[in-house]
C-alpha positions in Angstrom: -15.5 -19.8 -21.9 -15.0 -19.9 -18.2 -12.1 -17.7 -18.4 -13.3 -15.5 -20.4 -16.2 -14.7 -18.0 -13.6 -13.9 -15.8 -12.7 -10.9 -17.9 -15.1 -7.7 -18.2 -13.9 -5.4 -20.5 -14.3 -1.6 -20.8 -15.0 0.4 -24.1 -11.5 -1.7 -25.7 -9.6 0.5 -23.0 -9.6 -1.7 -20.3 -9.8 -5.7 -19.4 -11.2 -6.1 -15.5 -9.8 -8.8 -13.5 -13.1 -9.0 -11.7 -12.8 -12.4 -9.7 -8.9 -12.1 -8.7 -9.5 -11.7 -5.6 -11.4 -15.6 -5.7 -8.8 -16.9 -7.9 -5.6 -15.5 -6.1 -6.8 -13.7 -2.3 -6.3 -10.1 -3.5 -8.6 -7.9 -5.4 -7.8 -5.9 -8.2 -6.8 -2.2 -8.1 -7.0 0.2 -11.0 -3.9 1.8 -11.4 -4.6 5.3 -12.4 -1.3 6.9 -13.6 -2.3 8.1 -17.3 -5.8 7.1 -17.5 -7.9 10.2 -18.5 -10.8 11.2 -15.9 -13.5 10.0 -18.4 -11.6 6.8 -18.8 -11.0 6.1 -15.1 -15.1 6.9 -14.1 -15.7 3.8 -17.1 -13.2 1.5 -15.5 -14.6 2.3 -12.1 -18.1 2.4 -13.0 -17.6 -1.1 -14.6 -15.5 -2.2 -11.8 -18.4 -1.7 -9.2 -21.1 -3.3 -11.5 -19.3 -6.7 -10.5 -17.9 -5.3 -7.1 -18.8 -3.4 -3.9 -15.6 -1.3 -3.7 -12.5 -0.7 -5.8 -9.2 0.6 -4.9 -7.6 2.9 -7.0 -3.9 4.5 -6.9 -1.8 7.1 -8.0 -4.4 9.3 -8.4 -3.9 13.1 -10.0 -5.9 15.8 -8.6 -7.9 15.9 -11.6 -8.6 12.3 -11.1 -9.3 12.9 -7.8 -11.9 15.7 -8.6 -13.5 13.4 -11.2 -14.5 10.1 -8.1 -15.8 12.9 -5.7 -18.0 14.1 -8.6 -19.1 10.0 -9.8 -19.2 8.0 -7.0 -20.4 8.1 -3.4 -19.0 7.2 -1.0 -15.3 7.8 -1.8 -12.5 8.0 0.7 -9.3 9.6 -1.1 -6.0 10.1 0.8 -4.5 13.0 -1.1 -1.1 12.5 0.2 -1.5 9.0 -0.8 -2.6 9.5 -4.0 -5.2 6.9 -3.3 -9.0 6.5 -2.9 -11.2 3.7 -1.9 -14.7 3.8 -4.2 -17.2 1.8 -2.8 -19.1 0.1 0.8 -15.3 -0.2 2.3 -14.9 3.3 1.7 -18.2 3.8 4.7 -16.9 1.2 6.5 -13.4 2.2 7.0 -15.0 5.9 7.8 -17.2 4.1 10.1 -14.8 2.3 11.5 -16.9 -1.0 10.6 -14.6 -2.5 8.5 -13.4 -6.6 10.1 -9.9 -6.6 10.9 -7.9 -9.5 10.5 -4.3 -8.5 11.8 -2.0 -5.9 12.7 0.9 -4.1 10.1 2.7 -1.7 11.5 4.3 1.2 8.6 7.9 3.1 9.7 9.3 5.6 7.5 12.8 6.7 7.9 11.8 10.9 6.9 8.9 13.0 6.2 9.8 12.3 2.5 9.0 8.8 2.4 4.7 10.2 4.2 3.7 10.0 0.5 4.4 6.0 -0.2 3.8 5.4 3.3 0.0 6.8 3.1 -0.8 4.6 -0.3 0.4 1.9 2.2 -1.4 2.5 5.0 -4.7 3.1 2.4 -4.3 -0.1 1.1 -3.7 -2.1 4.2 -7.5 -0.8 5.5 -9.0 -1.7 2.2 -7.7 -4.6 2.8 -8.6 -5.2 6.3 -5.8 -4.3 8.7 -5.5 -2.4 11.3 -2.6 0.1 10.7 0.2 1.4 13.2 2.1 4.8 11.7 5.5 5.5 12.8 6.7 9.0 10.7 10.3 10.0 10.5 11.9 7.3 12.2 15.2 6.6 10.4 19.0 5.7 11.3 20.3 9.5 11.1 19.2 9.3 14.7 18.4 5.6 15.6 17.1 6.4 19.4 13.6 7.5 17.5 13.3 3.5 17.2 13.3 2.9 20.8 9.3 4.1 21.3 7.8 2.4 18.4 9.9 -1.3 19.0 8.5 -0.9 22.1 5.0 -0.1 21.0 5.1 -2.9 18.4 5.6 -5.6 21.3 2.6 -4.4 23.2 0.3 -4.2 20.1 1.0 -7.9 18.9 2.0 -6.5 15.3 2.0 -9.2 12.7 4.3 -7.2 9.8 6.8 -4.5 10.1 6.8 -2.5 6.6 9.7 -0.1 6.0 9.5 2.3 3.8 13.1 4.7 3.3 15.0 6.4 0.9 18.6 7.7 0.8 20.5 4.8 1.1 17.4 2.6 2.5 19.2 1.5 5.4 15.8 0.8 8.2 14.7 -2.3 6.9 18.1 -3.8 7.7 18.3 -2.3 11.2 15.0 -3.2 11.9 15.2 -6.7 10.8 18.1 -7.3 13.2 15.9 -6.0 16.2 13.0 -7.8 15.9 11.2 -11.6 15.3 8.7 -10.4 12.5 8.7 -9.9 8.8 10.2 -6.9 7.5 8.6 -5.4 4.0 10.9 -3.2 2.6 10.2 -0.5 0.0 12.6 1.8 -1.4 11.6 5.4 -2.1 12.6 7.5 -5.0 13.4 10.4 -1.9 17.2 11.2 -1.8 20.2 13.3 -3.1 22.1 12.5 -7.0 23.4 8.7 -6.3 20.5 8.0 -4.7 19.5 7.5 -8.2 15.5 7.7 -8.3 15.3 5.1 -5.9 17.6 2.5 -7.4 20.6 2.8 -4.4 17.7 2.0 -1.7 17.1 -0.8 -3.7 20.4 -2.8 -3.9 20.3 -2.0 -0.6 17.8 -3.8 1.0 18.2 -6.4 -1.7 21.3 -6.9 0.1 20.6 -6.8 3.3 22.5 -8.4 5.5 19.7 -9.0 8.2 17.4 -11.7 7.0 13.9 -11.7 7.2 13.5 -9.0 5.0 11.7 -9.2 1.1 11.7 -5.9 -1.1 9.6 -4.3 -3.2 9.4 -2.3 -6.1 10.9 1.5 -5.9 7.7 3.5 -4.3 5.5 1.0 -4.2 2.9 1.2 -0.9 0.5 -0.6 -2.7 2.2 -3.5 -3.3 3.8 -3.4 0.4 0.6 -3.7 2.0 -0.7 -6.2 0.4 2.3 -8.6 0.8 1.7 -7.9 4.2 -1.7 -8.8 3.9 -1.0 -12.2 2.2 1.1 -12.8 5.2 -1.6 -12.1 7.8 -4.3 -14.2 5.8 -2.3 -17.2 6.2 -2.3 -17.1 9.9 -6.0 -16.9 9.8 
């Protein structure tokens, strides 16, 4: 019974999780990917009866459209594909919103932006103050030499590494510096880069250690690793 109170459900479409974030430190997110508009305004509306603010990722345009037109306020990150519905939406605007630690987000090319922005989206929902470094792979590996150094001065608590082709950053930057390194692969990358799956193996093997992977594209689930890791300093 006290489960089950737990569990709000949504015109038989959808079953919110509304307490996770009591029961395990993370709230809930509604995944968008193949959700109609109507459908994802019910889920959100339904979401924000029991909540202040929502997350919600890979977004379509349409989808997109649809929040702007339902719910105020809304912060969307189109290159993201990623919108915060809700009072943490103002507050990250306003710049109100508590932080509680520092992630810092490299990319190894202007291809991996996209992941990197549902990252950095997440990781202010979630309270972190976020450091961007854009296009900073291996192909030429003196772009590191700023950021490392900028990383130092700002007391970053995570490195997150986001990097497609053959994924190599997370490795290099694991053997350069004394925090943790969360490494996503990107589906970005010529034929045997295989949709992301050569990036993979390759961080999974990494032979720097310090580093845990992710799923293939997956900013949202990067940040708030990093944000599990931050919490338990606190």
């Amino acid at each position: 019974m006290v489960f089950g109170a737990m569990i709000k459900d949504v015109d038989g479409i959808a079953k919110l999780d509304v307490f996770r974030e009591f029961r395990s430190g993370k709230p809930e997110a509604i995944f968008a990917q193949s959700k109609t508009p109507e459908e994802l305004v019910k889920i959100v509306k339904a979401y924000l009866e029991s909540r202040d603010s929502v997350l919600v990722t890979k977004l379509s345009e349409e989808q997109i459209k649809a929040l702007k037109e339902n719910f105020h306020p809304v912060l969307v990150n189109e290159r993201g594909r990623i919108a915060v519905v809700g009072e943490r939406a103002r507050l990250i605007s306003e710049g109100e919103l508590k932080k509680i630690g520092k992630v810092a987000i490299f990319t190894a090319g202007t291809s991996d932006i996209g992941v990197a922005e549902e990252c950095a989206t997440t990781a202010e929902f979630l309270g972190l103050d976020v450091l961007k470094f854009y296009d900073v792979g291996i192909a030429c590996i003196y772009r590191l030499l700023e950021p490392l150094k900028k990383v130092k001065e700002e007391n970053v608590d995570v490195i997150i590494a986001i990097a497609g082709m053959e994924g190599a950053l997370p490795s290099v930057l694991a053997g350069l510096v004394d925090l943790p390194i969360v490494a996503v692969p990107t589906s970005v990358g010529y034929g045997v880069n295989l949709n992301g799956l050569t990036p993979l193996f390759s961080m999974l093997l990494s032979c720097s250690s310090g580093v845990a992977v992710v799923n293939i594209d997956n900013g949202f689930g990067a940040a708030v690793f990093a944000y599990l890791i931050v919490r338990r300093k606190l």
